[in-house]
LUMLUM-804367 format. One record per residue (C-alpha): residue in one letter; x, y, z. Coordinates in steps of 0.2 Angstrom, whole numbers, plus 5000, padded with zeros to 4 digits. Last residue first. Layout:
<atoms>
AXYZ/...
</atoms>
This chain:
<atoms>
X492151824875/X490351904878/X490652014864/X491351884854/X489751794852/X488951944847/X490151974832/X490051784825/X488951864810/X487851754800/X488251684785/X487151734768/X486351604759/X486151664743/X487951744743/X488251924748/X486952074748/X488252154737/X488252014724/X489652024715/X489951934696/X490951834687/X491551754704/X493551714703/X493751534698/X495751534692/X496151664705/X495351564720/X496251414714/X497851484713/X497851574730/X497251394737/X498651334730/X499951454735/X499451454752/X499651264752/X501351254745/X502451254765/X500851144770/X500951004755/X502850994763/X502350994782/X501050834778/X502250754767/X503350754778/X502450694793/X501850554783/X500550484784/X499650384800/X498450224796/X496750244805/X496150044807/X497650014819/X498949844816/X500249944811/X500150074827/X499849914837/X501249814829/X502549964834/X501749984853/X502549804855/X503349804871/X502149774885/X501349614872/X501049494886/X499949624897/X500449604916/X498749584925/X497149644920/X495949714932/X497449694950/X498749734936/X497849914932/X498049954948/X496049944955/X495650084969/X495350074987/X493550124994/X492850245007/X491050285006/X490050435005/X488050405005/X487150344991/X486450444973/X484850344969/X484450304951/X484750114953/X486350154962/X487250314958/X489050354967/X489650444983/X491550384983/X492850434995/X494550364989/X496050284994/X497450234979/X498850354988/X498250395007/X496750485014/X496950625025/X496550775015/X494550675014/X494550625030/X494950805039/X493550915026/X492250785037/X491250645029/X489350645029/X489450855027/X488050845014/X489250735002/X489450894991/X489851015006/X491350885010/X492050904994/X491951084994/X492951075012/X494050975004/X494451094990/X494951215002/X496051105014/X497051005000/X496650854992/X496650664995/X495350564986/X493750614979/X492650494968/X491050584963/X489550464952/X488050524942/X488650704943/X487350834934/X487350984949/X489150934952/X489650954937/X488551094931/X489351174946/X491051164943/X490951204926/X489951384930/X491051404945/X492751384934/X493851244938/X495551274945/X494251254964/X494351064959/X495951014963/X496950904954/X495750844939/X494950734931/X493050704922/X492450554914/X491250594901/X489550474893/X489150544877/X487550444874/X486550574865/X485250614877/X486850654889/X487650794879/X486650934885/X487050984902/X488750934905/X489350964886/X488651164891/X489751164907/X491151124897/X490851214883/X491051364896/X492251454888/X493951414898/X494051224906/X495151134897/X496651154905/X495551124923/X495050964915/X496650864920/X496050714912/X494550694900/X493950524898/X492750524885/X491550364886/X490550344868/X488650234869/X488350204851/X486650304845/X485650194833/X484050154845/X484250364848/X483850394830/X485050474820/X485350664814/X485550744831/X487050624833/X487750804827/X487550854844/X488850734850/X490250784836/X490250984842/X490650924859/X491750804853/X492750924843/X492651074858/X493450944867/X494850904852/X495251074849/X495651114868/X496650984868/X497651034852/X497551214862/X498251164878/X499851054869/X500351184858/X500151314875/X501151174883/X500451054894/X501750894892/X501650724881/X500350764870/X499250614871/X497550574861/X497050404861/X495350344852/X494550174854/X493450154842/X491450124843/X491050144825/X489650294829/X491250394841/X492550354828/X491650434813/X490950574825/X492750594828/X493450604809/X495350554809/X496150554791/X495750734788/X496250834773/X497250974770/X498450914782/X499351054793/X498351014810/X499150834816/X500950854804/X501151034810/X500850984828/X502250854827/X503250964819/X503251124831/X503651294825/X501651294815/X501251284833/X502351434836/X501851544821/X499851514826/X500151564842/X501151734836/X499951744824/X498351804836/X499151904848/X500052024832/X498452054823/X498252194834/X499052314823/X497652274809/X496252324818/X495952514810/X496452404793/X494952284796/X493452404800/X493252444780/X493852304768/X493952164779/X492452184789/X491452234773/X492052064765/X491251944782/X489652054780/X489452024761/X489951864759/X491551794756/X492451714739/X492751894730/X493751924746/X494851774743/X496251854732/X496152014741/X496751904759/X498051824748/X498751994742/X498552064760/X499451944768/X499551944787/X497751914792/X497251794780/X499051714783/X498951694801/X497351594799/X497951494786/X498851384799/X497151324806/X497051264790/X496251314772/X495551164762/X496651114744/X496650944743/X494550924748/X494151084734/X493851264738/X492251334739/X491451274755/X493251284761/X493351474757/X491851514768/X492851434782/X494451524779/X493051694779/X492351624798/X494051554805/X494851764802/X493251824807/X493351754823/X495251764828/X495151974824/X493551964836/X494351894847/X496051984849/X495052124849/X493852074861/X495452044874/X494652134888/X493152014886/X494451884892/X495951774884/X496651644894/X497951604878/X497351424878/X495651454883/X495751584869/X496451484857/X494851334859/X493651444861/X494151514844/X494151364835/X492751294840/X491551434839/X491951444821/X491551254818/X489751254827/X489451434815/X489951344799/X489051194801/X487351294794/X488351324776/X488651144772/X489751014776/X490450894765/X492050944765/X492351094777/X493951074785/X494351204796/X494751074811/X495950974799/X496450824809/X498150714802/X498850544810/X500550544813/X502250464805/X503850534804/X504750354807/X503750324823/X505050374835/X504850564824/X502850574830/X502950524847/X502750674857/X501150734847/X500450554847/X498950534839/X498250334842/X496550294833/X496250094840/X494749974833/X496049874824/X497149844837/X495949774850/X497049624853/X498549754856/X497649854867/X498349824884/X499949864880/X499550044874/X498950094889/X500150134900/X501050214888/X499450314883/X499350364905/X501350464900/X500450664904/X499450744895/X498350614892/X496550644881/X495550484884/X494250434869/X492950284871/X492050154860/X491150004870/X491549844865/X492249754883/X493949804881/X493549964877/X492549974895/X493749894905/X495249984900/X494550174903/X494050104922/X495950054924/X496550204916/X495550314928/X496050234941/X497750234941/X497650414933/X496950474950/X498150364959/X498550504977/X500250544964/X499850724960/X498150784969/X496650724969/X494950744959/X493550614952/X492050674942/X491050534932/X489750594922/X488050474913/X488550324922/X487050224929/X486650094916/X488650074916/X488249984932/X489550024947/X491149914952/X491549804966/X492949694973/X492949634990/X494049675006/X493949535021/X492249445026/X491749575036/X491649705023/X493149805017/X492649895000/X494049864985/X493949984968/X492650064956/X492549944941/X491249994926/X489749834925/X488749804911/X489749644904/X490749594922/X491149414915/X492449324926/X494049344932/X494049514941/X492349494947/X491649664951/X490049634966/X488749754962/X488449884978/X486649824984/X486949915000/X487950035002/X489850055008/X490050105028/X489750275030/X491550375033/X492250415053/X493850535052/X495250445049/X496450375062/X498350415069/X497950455088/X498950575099/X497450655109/X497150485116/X495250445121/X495650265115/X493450195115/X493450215096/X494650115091/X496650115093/X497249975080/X496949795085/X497949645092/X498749745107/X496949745117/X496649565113/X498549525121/X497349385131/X496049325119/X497349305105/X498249185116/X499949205124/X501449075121/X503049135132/X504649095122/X505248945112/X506648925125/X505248915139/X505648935157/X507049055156/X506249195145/X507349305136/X506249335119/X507249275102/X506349345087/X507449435077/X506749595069/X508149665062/X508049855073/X507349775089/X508149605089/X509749685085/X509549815099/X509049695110/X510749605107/X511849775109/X511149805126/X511349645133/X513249645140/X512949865142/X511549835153/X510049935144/X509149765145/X508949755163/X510049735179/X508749845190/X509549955203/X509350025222/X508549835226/X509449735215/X508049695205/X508449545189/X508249565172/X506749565159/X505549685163/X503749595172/X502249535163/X501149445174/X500249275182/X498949185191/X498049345200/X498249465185/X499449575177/X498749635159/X498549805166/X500149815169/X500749855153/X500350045155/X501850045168/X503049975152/X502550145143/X502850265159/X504450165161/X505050215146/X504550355143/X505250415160/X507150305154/X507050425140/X506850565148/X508250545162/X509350705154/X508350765140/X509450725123/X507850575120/X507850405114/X506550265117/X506250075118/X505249945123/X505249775117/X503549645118/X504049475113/X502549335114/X502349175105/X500449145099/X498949045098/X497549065091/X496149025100/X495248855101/X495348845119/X496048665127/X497848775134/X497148935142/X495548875150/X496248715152/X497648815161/X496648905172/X495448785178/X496848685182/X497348815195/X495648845201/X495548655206/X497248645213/X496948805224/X495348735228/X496248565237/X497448675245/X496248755253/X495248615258/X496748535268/X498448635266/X499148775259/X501048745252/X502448865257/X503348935243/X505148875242/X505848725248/X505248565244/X504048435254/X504948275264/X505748395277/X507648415279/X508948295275/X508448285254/X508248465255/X509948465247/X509448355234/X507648405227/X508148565225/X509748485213/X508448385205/X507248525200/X505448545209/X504148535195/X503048655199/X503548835207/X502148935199/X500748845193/X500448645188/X500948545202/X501848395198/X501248235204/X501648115189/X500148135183/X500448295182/X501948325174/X501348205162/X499648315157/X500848475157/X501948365143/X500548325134/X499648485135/X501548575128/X501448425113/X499648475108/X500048645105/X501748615097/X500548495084/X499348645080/X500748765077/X501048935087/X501049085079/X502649195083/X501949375087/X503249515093/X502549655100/X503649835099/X503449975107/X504350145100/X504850315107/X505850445098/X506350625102/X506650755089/X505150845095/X504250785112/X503850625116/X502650665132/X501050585122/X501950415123/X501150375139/X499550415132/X499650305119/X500150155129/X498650195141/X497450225128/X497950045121/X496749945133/X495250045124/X494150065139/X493149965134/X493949805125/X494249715142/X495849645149/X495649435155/X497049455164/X498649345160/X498249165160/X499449005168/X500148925153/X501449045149/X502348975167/X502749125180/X503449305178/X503149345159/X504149435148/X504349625145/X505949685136/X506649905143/X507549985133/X508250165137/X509250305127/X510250445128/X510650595115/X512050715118/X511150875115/X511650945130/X513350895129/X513550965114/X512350955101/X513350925085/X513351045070/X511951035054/X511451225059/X509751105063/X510851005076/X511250825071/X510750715085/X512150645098/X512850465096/X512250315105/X513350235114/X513850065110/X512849975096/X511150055092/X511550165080/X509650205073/X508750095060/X508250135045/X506450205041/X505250065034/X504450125018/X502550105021/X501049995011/X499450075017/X497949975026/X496550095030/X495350015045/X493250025043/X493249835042/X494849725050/X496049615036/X495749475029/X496349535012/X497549635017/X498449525030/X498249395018/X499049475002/X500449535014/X500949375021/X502049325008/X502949475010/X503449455028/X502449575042/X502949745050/X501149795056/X500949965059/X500050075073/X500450265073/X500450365086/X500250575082/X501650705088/X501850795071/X503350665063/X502850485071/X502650415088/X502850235087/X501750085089/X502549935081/X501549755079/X502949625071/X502349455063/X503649345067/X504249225049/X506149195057/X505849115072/X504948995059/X506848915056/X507148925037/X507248765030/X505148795023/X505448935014/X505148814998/X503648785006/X502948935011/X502849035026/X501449065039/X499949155036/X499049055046/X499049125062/X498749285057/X497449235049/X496449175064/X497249345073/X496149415062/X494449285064/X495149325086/X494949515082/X493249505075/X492549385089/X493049505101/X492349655093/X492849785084/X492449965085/X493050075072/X491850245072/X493350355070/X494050275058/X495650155057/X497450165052/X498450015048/X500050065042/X500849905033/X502749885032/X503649755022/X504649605025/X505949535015/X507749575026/X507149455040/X506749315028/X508549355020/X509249355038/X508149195040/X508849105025/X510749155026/X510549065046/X509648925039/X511348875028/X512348905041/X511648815054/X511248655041/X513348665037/X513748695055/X512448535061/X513248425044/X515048455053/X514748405070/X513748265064/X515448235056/X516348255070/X515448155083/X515048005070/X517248015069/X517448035090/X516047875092/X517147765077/X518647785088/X517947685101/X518247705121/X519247635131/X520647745129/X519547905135/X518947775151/X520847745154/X521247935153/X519847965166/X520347835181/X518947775192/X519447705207/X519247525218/X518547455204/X516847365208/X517047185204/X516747075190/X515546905185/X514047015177/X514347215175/X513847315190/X512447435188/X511347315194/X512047325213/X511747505214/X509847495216/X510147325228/X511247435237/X510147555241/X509947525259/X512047515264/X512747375271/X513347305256/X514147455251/X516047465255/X516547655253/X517147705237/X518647795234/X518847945223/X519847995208/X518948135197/X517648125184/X517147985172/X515947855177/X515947695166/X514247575167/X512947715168/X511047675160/X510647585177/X511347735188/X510247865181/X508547755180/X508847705199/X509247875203/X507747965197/X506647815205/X507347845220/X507148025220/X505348025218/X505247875232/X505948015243/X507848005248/X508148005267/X509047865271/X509847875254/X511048045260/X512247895267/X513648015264/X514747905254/X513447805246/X511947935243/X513148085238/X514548025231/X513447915221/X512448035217/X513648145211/X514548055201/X512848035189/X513048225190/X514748235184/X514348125170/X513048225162/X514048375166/X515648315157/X514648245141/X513448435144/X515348535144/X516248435131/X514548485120/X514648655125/X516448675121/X516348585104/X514848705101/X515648865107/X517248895097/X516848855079/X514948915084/X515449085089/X516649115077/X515349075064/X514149165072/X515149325072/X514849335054/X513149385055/X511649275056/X509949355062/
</atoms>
């Protein structure tokens, strides 16, 4: 709003403005005595006149101006008036001289001028810097509503209500208000639609949100720079990235709308239906591509007291005998040269008798009806303006747009464009003397409307510019409307979250706009058995998810969440009071942590017993081949990957806790043939005959299945999780204890697939052991499974939907797109569901999303919806409600900024599972197949049973088969 130039201006200007008003003041008291004493013009003053004169001449005792005589007055009829002016005991001067009068005068006046002078520069400057910075702090919302929006006029007047009142703060409070507008913009944006935003400062973003209009989508834009405005507007960048030529030069047109009589005579009362903005919309359907068109509403609100101060002064005016319309208040010099002519002033010719009397009355009417209503109150810039290579395009667009504003023009007053008619040409905004100036208020925001009656500009009231204070609704047939699809509102009996109270029982779901503004709400955990919530990259999928994940640990209950991504940094800081309860693996963290990390031995069979075998088996190798994507056309593979897990398992019911075979064993069982004849004594019958008779026609395929193994056993951080012989980390452990488990891997990496992998088919495995207690001793357990499609490869998925649920595993299920998961996952899912949370996707998976809410939301709301929006169908009481559109919690709106955001080092030392080394892990590994060979040597059976041990194994070759 303040550049450099204003310093120039103001250095030169204000001592030349204020000489000019001192002259002027004095010029004009000259005047009338010129006038009315030389030219006998008294005769035919009015009493008005009189009056005005009598109060100028008594304050003047010295006029300045040029030499003149003056006539004798004692015969003149206002020489009584003039006669005061004359001092006590001297004469009238027979001239008046102007270097005599500077003389006269004090040298303390010219030292207050200059420093009053000085302190108004300094005060200038300094709320010049603050409303540039006020101008440069704003953000853009896009408001874009449903199809069914349809507000009415009370709704728009409680929004135009806060509006009103988000006005600035305190300490911004030497900033001039011009600089807090609230800015309404309606533009065409890339693919031809209209959007409507509101360019608003940052304190009033809170407000504007939470007060905001039901069934309308506020998003948080970043606000495009603004085009060269200055000068001639230079030509658009062709696609070979060469100028356009002559033809491509581009052109440009403004147009500023102000109003043609006084703001306090009414525009027309416009109604709701038809929409009023369909007109503006359709006018900026012809913006073609690589064209721009934008129109632009200014909103100053009015105070309370400067309400009250414009009906004073209208109250004296008339009293006084002004009339109150257009053409009140007849200025002096009007009132002077009709002075010899008739009594009334020139201009518009006044009705008389009965009809003048009900023009009076309808024009008070007007203006109380304006001016004593309890609307909120505004001052009013509307700017148009649009740029186009088409020669006379854009001044079409623009006319076109300013044309739809004429249906606010009514019988006691209208918007017109700024400027004056010429006839053949109209002297507007795009005149090269004003250009650069609408420019600036257009592109900074400045807020300083060209409106000759009213310096603070034309004041509107929300009930008048109704139609402009509201998104397109329902009633704006235009083709080029920005708006989502129409959602069901939120229903009934939706629990209220409250982010600052006790919300025991309660998980939190996100914002739902009501009438009263947006409100927190959540779902009860009584009613969470599975979560499903899908979007793509960046739409807050893991927001949430972290958010909900946070709220129940914090509150006591036990949960896991696998991250692949960085969701565990997010998380850390929020668990530091709940250090002791945390089991943190970290398989990109493990060197930053002084070699440190947690170990997990999925062969380890201590204290298990021969029936555990087969759950153990099927976990391992699920777990490879959904990592490698193997297929029944892989049954080699397979089959070469089970028996291999079923004899190392065998061995650990032998061998002893320090010495159980690893997932790294399973490469040297197929691979060594001295260790693999060491442990054939140790094996049943079925599991030996394998290896002794169908094993060598096999033994070329080894190859798939050890070079996995080789390249986890590559990666350190692995090796130190899975090379232990003994576990540190047991899951059902954690999931009866209620801890609070994280399991990142920092990437999706075959390592990193099959760890997670492992761990599902771990907690799958851990839930159905709960088989053992009584439900009444069953700890409810949330897992929060993120990016489930890398998961998702032998159906254990689809088996945890449909069976874990009696045993208070409650899952949380994420993913991009849905259609990456299998039909057989996919549909237990669904099928099982207790609450589905859907934000943006693309087309395909859409259209499933839709066919899952029963088609109450169309494929087009769903890919439309913007980052942290969400379509939620969730379980209330046992009934599954209707789609609704929420916002989601950032984890600052649950818990605000965590204290301890740096101290991830105290939470590892403060956890209940402490880490070992990851040296001493990878050195026990580099002996362990020397151990176990030892051992197995040193108790070699004394006998063999050919019918195998007691308590023979059961074969894993059926499962493979339909691997």
């Amino acid at each position: 709003m303040v550049n450099r130039s204003r310093w120039a201006v103001a250095m030169v200007g204000v001592p030349g403005g204020l000489a000019f008003a001192h002259f002027f003041a004095h010029f004009r008291a000259h005047f009338f005595v010129h006038f009315f004493v030389q030219e006998g013009g008294a005769e035919v003053l009015n009493r008005r006149a009189a009056r005005r004169f009598d109060a100028l001449a008594r304050g003047r005792q010295v006029l300045v101006g040029a030499r003149f005589r003056l006539r004798p007055m004692a015969t003149l009829p206002l020489w009584s008036s003039v006669e005061r002016v004359r001092p006590p005991g001297r004469s009238w001067p027979s001239g008046l001289n102007l270097e005599a009068s500077l003389a006269a005068a004090s040298p303390g006046v010219v030292v207050a001028a200059v420093v009053l002078m000085a302190a108004w520069l300094a005060v200038s400057a300094v709320r010049g810097q603050l409303s540039s910075r006020a101008l440069r702090n704003r953000v853009v919302l896009r408001l874009v509503p449903t199809e069914a929006f349809d507000p009415c006029l009370e709704d728009i007047r409680k929004v135009a209500s806060a509006w009103q009142k988000a006005r600035p703060a305190v300490l911004r409070g030497w900033a001039p208000r011009r600089a807090f507008p609230l800015r309404i913009k309606i533009h065409v944006i890339p693919g031809g639609l209209v959007a409507y935003d509101l360019v608003v400062p940052c304190h009033a973003e809170a407000v504007l949100r939470e007060l905001g209009y039901a069934g309308v989508q506020i998003a948080r834009q970043e606000e495009t720079p603004p085009p060269p405005a200055i000068g001639e507007d230079p030509p658009p960048a062709c696609p070979d990235g060469g100028s356009g030529g002559a033809q491509g030069r581009r052109s440009s047109a403004r147009a500023e709308l102000v109003l043609a009589g006084d703001d306090f005579l009414p525009l027309k009362d416009v109604p709701l239906q038809p929409d009023p903005l369909t007109s503006i919309y359709r006018a900026l359907a012809q913006v073609g591509e690589g064209e721009r068109a934008e129109v632009v509403v200014d909103l100053l609100p009015v105070t309370a007291a400067q309400a009250r101060s414009r009906r004073s002064t209208l109250a004296r005016r008339e009293s006084r005998g002004g009339r109150l319309g257009r053409g009140s208040a007849e200025p002096w010099w009007r009132i002077l040269l009709n002075a010899d002519r008739a009594t009334a002033p020139r201009g518009r010719r006044q009705p008389r008798g009965g009809l003048s009397l009900v023009d009076a009355r309808a024009s008070r009417r007007s203006v109380a009806a304006k001016l004593l209503s309890d609307d909120p109150m505004f001052a009013l810039q509307v700017l148009i303006r649009a740029h186009s290579s088409a020669a006379g395009k854009a001044p079409a667009i623009v006319s076109s747009v300013t044309a739809a504003f004429a249906q606010f023009n009514g019988a006691d007053n209208h918007l017109r464009a700024a400027g004056w008619n010429l006839g053949l040409a109209h002297v507007g905004s795009d005149v090269p003397g004003w250009r650069w100036w609408f420019d600036r208020r257009m592109d900074r925001g400045v807020f300083a409307p060209r409106y000759r009656r009213h310096r603070a500009g034309p004041w509107v009231t929300s009930s008048e510019i109704a139609g402009l204070l509201k998104p397109p609704t329902k009633y704006c047939i235009a083709d080029n409307v920005l708006r989502l699809p129409a959602i069901p509102a939120p229903p009934k009996g939706l629990p209220a979250y409250d982010l600052d109270g006790d919300t025991t029982g309660l998980i939190p779901l996100g914002w739902i706009q009501t009438a009263d503004g947006p409100q927190p709400v959540g779902v009860p955990r009584s009613d969470t058995l599975f979560t499903f919530a899908v979007g793509r990259a960046g739409a807050g999928k893991t927001e949430q998810e972290i958010g909900r994940f946070l709220a129940l640990v914090r509150s006591g209950i036990g949960g896991a969440y696998l991250d692949f991504h960085d969701a565990a940094q997010r998380i850390r800081p929020y668990l530091i009071d709940q250090a002791d309860r945390v089991i943190d693996i970290d398989l990109g963290r493990a060197h930053g942590r002084g070699g440190e990390q947690i170990t997990w031995n999925p062969l380890d069979m201590s204290g298990r017993q021969v029936a555990h075998i087969e759950r153990q088996v099927d976990a391992i190798v699920d777990a490879v081949g959904a990592t490698l994507g193997w297929t029944q056309r892989n049954n080699r593979a397979l089959t070469l990957l089970t028996m291999a897990a079923q004899s190392l398992c065998q061995l650990g019911l032998t061998l002893p806790a320090d010495a159980q075979p690893t997932i790294f064993q399973i490469a040297t069982i197929l691979s060594n043939e001295d260790w693999r004849q060491a442990a054939l004594p140790h094996l049943d019958a079925v599991t030996r005959d394998f290896f002794e008779n169908r094993f060598p026609l096999l033994e070329r395929e080894v190859t798939p299945v050890t070079n996995l193994i080789d390249r986890l056993r590559r990666s350190n951080s692995v090796a130190a999780l899975l090379g232990a012989s003994s576990s540190t980390f047991h899951l059902r452990t954690a999931m009866d204890e209620g801890r609070i488990v994280l399991l990142s891997f920092g990437g999706s990496g075959a390592k990193e697939r099959l760890v997670a992998a492992l761990f599902a088919q771990e907690l799958f495995t851990a839930a159905l052991s709960r088989m053992d207690v009584g439900e009444e001793r069953r700890r409810e357990f949330h897992a929060f499974l993120d990016e489930a499609q890398v998961l998702d490869h032998s159906g254990h998925l689809a088996e945890m939907f449909e069976q874990v649920r009696k045993f208070k595993l409650r899952v949380h299920v994420a993913c991009q797109q849905p259609t990456r998961l299998s039909e057989e996952t996919r549909g237990a899912l669904l099928n099982n569901r207790s609450h589905l949370i859907a934000g943006t996707v693309e087309t395909g998976a859409a259209r499933l999303l839709a066919r899952e809410l029963l088609d109450q939301v169309t494929p087009a709301a769903i890919s439309a919806l913007d980052r942290y929006a969400a379509i939620c169908s969730v379980t209330l009481h046992g009934t599954v409600s209707a789609p609704f559109l929420i916002r989601g919690f950032t984890v600052e709106e649950l818990f605000g900024t965590p204290v301890h955001g740096d101290c991830i080092d105290g939470l590892d030392r403060a956890s209940g599972t402490r880490p070992q080394s990851a040296a001493d892990t990878l050195a026990a590994q580099e002996t362990l197949d020397d151990r176990i060979s030892a051992y197995l040597a040193a108790h070699r059976p004394t006998h063999r049973s050919e019918s195998g041990p007691a308590q023979e194994v059961p074969s894993h070759g059926a499962r493979t088969r339909h691997l």
